[in-house]
C-alpha positions as CSV (number, residue, x, y, z in Angstrom):
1,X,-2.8,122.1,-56.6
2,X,-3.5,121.2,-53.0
3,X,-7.3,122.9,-53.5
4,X,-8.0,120.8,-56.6
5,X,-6.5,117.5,-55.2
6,X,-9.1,118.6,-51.8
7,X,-12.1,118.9,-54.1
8,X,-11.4,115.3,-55.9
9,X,-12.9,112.4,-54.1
10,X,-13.1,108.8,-55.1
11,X,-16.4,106.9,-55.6
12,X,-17.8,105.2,-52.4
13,X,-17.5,101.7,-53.6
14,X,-14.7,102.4,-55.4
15,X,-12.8,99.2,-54.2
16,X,-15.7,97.2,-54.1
17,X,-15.6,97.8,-57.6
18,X,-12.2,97.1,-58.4
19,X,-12.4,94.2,-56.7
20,X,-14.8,92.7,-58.1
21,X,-13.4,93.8,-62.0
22,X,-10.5,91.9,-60.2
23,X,-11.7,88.5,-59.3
24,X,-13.7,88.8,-62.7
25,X,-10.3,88.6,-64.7
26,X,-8.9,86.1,-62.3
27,X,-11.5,84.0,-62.8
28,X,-11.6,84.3,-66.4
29,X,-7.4,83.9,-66.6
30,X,-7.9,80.9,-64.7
31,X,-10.6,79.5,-66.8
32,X,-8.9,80.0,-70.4
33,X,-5.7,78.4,-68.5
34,X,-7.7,75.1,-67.7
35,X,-9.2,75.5,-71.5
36,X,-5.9,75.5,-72.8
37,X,-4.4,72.6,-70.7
38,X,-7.1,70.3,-71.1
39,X,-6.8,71.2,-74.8
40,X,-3.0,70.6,-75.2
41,X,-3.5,67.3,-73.1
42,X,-6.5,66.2,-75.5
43,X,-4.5,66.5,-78.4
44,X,-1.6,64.4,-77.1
45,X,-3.5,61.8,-76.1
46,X,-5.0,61.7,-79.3
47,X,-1.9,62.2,-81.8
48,X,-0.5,59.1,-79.1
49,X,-3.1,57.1,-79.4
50,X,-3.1,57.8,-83.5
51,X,0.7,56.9,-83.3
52,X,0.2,53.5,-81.7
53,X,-2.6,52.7,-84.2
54,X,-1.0,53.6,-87.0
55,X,1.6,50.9,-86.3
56,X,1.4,48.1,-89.4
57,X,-1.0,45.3,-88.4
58,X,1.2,42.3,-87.0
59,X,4.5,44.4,-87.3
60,X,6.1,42.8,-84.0
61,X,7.5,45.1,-81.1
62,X,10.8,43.4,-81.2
63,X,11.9,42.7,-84.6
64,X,12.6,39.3,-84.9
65,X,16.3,38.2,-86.0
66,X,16.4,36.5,-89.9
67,X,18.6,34.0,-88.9
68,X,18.9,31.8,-85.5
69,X,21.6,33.1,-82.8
70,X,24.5,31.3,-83.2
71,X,25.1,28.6,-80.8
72,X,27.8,29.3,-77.5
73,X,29.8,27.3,-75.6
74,X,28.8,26.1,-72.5
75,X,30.5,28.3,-69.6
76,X,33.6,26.0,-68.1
77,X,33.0,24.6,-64.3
């Protein structure tokens, strides 16, 4: 076993090539993650912004009351 093992030796740039097959992926992990947030943020903005104008035209924020509040007493002094 130990004479085999001795007669096996690894590529010269062997890390150099790892490495870069590293960063490669990184990059690319890193790049499909911005994809994918900027994509997810897009589409809220958009179904928000569809939400808010879907809203009847002239429907009021605060639904106004069908009959005026009824009067109070003045507070005692």
């Amino acid at each position: 076993m130990t004479a085999l093992a001795g007669q096996v030796h690894p590529a010269p740039d062997a890390y150099h090539t790892a490495r870069v097959h590293w960063r490669r992926r990184e990059r690319r992990r890193r790049l499909v993650l911005t994809l994918l947030v900027a994509a997810v943020f897009t589409l809220a903005v958009l179904t928000g912004l569809w939400v808010l104008n879907s809203a009847p035209t002239g429907s009021a924020t605060i639904p106004e009351p069908d009959h005026p509040p009824a009067a109070t007493a003045p507070p005692r002094g």
